[in-house]
C-alpha positions as CSV (number, residue, x, y, z in Angstrom):
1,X,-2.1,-9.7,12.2
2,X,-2.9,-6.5,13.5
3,X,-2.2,-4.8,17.0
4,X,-3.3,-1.3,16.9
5,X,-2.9,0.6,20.9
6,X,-2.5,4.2,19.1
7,X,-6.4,4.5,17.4
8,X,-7.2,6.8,16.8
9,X,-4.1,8.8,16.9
10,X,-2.4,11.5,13.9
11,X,0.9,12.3,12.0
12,X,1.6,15.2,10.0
13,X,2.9,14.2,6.8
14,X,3.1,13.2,3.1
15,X,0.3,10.1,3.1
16,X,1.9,8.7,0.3
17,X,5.1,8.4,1.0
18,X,4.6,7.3,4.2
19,X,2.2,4.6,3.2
20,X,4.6,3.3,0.3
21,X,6.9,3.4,3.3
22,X,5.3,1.2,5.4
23,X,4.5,-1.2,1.7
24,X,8.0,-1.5,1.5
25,X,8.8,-2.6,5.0
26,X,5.6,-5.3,4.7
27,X,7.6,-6.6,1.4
28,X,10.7,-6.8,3.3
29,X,8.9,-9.0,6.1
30,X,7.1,-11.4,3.3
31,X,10.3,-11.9,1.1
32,X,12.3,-13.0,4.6
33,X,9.1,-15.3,5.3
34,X,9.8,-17.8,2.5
35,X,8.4,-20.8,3.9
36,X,5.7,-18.7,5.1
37,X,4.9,-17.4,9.0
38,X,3.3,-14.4,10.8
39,X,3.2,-10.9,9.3
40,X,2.8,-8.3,12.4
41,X,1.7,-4.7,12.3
42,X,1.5,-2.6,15.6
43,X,1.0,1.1,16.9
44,X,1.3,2.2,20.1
45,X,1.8,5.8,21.9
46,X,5.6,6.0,23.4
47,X,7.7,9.0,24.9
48,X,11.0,9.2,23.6
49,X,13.3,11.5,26.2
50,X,16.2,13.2,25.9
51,X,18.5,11.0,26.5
52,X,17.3,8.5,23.8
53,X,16.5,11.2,21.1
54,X,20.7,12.1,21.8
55,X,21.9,8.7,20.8
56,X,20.5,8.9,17.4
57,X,22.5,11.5,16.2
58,X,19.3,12.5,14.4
59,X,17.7,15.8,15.3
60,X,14.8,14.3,17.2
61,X,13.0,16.5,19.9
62,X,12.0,14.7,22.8
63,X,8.3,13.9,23.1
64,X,5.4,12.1,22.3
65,X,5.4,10.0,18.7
66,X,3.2,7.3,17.5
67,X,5.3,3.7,17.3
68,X,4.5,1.5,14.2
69,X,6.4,-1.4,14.0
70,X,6.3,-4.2,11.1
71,X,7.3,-7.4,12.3
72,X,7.7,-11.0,10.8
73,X,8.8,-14.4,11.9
74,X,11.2,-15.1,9.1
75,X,15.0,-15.5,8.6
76,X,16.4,-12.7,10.8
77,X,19.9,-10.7,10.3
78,X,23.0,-10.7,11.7
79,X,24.0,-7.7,13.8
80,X,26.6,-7.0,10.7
81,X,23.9,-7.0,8.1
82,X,21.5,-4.9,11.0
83,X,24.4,-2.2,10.8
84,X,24.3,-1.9,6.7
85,X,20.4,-2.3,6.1
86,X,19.8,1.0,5.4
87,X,22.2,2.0,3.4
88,X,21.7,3.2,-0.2
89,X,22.1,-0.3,-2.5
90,X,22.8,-2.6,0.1
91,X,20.6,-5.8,0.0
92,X,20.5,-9.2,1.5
93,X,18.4,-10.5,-2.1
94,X,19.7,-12.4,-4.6
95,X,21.1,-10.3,-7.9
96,X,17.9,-8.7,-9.8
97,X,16.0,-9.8,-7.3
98,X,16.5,-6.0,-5.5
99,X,18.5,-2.9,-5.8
100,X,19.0,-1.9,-2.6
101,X,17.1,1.0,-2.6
102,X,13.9,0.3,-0.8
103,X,14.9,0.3,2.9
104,X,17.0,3.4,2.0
105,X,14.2,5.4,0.5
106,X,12.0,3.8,4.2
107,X,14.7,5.7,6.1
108,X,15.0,9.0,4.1
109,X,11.1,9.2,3.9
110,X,11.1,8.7,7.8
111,X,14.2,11.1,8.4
112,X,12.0,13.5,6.2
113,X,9.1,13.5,8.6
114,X,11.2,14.2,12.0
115,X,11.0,10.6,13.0
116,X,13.3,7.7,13.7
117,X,13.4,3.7,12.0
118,X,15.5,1.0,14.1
119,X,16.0,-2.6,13.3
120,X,16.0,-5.5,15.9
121,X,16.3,-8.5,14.5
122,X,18.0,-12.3,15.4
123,X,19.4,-14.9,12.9
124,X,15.9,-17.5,12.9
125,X,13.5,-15.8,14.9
126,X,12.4,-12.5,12.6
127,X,12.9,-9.0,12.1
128,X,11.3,-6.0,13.6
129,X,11.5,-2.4,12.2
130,X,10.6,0.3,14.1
131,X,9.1,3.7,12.8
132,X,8.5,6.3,15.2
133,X,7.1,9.4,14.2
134,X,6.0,12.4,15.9
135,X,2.6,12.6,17.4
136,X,0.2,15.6,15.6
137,X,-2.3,16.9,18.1
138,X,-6.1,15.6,17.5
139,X,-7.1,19.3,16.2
140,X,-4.6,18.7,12.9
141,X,-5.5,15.7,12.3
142,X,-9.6,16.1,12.8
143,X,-8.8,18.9,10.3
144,X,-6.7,17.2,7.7
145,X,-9.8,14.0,8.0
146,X,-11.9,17.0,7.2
147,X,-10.4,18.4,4.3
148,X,-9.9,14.7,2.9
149,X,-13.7,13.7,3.6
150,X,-14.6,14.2,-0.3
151,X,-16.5,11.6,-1.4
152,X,-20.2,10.8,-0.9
153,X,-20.8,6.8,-1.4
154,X,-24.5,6.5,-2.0
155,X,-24.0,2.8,-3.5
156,X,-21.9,0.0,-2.7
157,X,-20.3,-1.9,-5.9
158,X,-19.2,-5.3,-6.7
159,X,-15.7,-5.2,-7.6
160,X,-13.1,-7.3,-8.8
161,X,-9.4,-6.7,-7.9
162,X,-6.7,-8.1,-10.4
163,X,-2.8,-7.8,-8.9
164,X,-0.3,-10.4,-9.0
165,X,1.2,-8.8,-5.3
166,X,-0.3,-10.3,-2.6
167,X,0.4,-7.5,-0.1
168,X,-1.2,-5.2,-3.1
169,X,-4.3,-7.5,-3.0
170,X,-4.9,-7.5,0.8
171,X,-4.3,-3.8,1.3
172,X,-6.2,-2.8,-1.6
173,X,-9.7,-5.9,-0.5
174,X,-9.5,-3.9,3.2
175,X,-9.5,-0.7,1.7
176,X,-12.5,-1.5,-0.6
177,X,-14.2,-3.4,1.8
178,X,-14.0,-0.7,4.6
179,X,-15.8,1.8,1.4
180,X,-18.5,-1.5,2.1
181,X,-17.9,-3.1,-1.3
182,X,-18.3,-6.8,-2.4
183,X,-14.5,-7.5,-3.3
184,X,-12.9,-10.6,-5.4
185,X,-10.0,-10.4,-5.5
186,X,-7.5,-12.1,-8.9
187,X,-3.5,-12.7,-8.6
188,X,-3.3,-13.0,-12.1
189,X,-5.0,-12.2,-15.9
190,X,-5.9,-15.9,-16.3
191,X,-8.3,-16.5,-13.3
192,X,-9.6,-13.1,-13.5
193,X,-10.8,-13.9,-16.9
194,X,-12.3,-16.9,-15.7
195,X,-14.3,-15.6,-13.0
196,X,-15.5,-12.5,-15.4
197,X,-16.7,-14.8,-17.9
198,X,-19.2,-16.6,-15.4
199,X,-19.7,-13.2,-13.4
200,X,-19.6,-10.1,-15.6
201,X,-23.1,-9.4,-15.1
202,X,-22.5,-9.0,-11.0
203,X,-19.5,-7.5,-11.5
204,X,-19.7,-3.4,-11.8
205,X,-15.7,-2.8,-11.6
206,X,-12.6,-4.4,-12.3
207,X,-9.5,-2.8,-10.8
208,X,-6.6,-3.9,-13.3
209,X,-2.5,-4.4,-12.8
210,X,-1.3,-3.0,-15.7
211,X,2.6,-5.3,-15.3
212,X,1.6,-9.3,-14.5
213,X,3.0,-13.0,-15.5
214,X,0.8,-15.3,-17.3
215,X,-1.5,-12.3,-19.0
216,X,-0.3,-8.4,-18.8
217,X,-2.7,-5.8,-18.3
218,X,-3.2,-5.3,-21.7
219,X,-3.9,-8.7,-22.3
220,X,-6.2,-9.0,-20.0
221,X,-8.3,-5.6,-20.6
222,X,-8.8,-7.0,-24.7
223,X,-10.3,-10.5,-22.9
224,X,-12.9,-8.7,-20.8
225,X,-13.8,-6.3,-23.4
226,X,-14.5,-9.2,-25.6
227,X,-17.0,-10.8,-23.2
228,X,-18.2,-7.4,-22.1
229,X,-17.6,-4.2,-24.2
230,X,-19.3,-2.2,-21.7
231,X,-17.0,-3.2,-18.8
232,X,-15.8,-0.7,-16.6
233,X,-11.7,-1.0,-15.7
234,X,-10.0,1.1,-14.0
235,X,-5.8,0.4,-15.0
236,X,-3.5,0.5,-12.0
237,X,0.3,0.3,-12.0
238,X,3.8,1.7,-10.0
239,X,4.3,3.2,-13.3
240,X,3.0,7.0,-14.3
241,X,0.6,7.1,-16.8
242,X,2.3,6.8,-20.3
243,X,2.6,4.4,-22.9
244,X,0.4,1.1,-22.6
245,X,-1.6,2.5,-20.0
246,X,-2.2,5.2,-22.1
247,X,-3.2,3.3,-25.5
248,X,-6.0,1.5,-23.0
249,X,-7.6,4.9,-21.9
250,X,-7.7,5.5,-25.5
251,X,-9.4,2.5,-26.1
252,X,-12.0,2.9,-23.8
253,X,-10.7,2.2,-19.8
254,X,-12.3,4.0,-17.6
255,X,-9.4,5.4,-15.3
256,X,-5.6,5.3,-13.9
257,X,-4.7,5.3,-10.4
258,X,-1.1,5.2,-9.5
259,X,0.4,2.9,-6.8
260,X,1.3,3.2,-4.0
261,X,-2.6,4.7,-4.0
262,X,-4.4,5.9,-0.8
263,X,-7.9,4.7,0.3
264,X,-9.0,8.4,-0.5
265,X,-7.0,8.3,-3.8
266,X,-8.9,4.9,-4.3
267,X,-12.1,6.1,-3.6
268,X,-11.8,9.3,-5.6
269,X,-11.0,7.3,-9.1
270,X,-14.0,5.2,-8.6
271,X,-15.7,8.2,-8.0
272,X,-15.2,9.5,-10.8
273,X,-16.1,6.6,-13.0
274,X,-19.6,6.1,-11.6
275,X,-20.3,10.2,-11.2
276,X,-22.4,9.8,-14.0
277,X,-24.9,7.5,-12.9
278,X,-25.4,9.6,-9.7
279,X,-24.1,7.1,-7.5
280,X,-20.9,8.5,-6.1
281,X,-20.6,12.5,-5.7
282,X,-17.1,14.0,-5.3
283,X,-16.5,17.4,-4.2
């Protein structure tokens, strides 16, 4: 669920790595939700003051920040394992299930950006992390929107979205469905097959996960070439663009966008696939 006091409000900073960020704290909250429960994001406005900024040890000024916490309903920590979480390959996850590195990289990325990240949390009733970070005045961030506003949507598409990461597929539906797209969304190369073969016609662009269980990427872009040769896919993965990824551009895929991906960084791949049938414009 979402509870969002601090819209419209602005950070300065690296959109990507904040955004991959705040992914990796929402993975956190669904892998200590195992039996399921309630996955919370929340912004508000707060004033840290001096006195709070000097028990941090951090070099935080005092001021206005924008709070975004991510909380869940899951297994909680103990205050031992609240005191360790952020340390570089420290995990709570079973071995190859996590390196240890994720909440560490959370906490240098927020470092990075002037802020602060705390951890409350109590052993059965859920974690909450907090991020604070400090608040841009609405003159940078109307500017930054500006300079970002550089895509003209002249046609909305129906899309279908293949990723075997549920938090991938919910973030990536919203941010299609805010660009006013018709979105179906896959979790794996099987059922996405499926549903192409009885709706290829209808269906104008398929947004691929290049690494999944069942059928891979590359798997799964031969089958929908082989009901449709024309069909348009555009390849996603954490990975950069070499190797398989590469062979399927050569083999006629329409485009590449890496995750963690923004909804401008989305919108500007799709872009480019359709500028040729007049329908989007980018600048």
């Amino acid at each position: 669920q979402q509870i969002f006091k601090a819209n419209p409000s602005y950070a300065i900073g690296d959109p990507t790595q904040l955004q991959n960020a705040l992914l990796n704290l929402a993975i956190n909250a669904r892998d200590a939700m195992p039996e399921g429960g309630v996955l919370t994001f929340e912004t508000k406005i707060v004033e840290l003051d001096e006195k709070f900024c000097g028990t941090k040890g951090e070099k935080l000024v005092p001021g206005k920040y924008i709070e975004i916490s991510v909380l869940d309903t899951g297994t909680g920590m103990s205050e031992e394992t609240q005191k360790r979480i952020f340390e570089p390959f420290f995990t709570t996850k079973e071995c190859g299930k996590g390196t240890g590195m994720g909440l560490a990289a959370v906490y240098g990325t927020v470092k990075n950006h002037k802020g602060v990240i705390d951890v409350f949390s109590k052993i059965g009733e859920g974690t909450t992390f907090r991020v604070c970070l400090p608040l841009a005045s609405p003159v940078c961030g109307v500017m930054e929107e500006e300079t970002a506003e550089a895509v003209n949507i002249n046609k909305k598409l129906r899309l279908l979205l293949v990723d075997d990461e549920d938090i991938v597929c919910a973030i990536g539906k919203e941010m299609l469905e805010m660009g006013g797209h018709s979105v179906y969304v896959c979790r794996n190369g099987r059922d996405a097959v499926e549903f192409y073969k009885n709706n290829w016609e209808d269906t104008e662009l398929v947004i691929l996960d290049m690494v999944m269980p069942q059928l891979n990427g590359a798997e799964t872009f031969k089958l929908l070439k082989d009901i449709n040769p024309e069909a348009k896919v555009l390849l996603s993965s954490g990975y950069s663009i070499t190797g398989e990824a590469q062979k399927l551009l050569d083999q006629g895929a329409n485009g590449f966008i890496q995750k963690p991906f923004t909804s401008q960084e989305l919108a500007k791949s799709i872009a480019e696939i359709f500028s040729d049938r007049g329908l989007y414009e980018y600048k």
